[in-house]
C-alpha positions as CSV (number, residue, x, y, z in Angstrom):
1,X,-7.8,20.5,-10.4
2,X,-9.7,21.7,-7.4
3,X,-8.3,24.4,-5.1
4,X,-8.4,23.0,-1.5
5,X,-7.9,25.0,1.6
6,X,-5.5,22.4,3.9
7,X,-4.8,23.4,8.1
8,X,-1.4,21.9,8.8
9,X,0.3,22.2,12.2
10,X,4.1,23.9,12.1
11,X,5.9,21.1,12.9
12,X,4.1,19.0,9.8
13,X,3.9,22.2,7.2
14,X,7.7,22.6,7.9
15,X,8.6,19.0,7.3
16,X,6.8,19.0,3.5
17,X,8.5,22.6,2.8
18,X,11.5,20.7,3.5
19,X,10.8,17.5,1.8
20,X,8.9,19.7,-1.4
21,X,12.5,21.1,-2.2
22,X,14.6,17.5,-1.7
23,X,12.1,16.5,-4.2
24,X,12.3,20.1,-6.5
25,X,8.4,19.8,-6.7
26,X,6.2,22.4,-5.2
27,X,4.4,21.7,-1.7
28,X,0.9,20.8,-3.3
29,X,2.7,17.7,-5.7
30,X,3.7,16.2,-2.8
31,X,0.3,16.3,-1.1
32,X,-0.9,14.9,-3.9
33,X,1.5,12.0,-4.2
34,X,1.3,11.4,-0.8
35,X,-2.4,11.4,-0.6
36,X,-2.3,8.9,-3.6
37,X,0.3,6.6,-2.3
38,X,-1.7,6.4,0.8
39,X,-5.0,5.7,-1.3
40,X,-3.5,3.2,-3.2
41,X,-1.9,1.3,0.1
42,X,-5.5,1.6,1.4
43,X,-7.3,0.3,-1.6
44,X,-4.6,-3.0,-0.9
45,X,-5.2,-3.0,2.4
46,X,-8.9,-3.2,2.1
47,X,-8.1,-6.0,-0.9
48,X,-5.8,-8.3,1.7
49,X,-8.6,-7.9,3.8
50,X,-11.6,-8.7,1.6
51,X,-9.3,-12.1,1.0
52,X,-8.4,-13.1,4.3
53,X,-12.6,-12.8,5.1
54,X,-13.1,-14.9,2.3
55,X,-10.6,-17.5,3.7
56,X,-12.2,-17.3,6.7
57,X,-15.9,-18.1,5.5
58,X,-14.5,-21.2,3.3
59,X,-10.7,-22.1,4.8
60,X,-8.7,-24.4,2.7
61,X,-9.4,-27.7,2.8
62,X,-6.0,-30.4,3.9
63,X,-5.7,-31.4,0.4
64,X,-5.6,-28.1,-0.9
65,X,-3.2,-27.7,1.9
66,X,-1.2,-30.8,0.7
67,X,-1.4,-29.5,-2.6
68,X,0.0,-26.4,-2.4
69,X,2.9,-27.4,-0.1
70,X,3.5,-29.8,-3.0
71,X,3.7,-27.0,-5.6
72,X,5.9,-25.2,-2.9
73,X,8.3,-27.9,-2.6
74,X,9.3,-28.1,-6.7
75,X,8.9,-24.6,-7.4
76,X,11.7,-22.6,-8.8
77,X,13.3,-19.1,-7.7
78,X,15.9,-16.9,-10.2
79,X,19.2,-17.4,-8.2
80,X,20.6,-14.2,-7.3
């Protein structure tokens, strides 16, 4: 691991001290997993978004359309 130097204002620094402990890990674990989470949510973002271009340069046709509602119509959900 790299050692990073990291400027947090008061109000910030205070609330990961505070959330560090709820958690019983050490203030630079939870940089690091909140760094990662929001990396990952990024990386899906940026996925969703590559899709809906996609969509956009080729839409779906109205028999795909038809087609898919179809599938929608018979599918089955676990009850609950």
């Amino acid at each position: 691991m790299e050692t990073i130097r990291l400027v947090l204002d008061k109000p910030l620094l205070a609330a990961a001290n505070r959330e560090a402990r709820k958690a019983k890990i050490n203030r630079s674990a939870l940089i690091r997993r909140a760094l990662n989470d929001y990396l990952k949510r990024r990386r899906e973002e940026e996925m969703w978004e590559r899709e809906r271009q996609a969509y956009l340069k080729q839409p779906i046709t109205a028999e795909e359309d038809e087609e898919a509602a179809a599938w929608f119509k018979v599918q089955a959900w676990p009850e609950e």
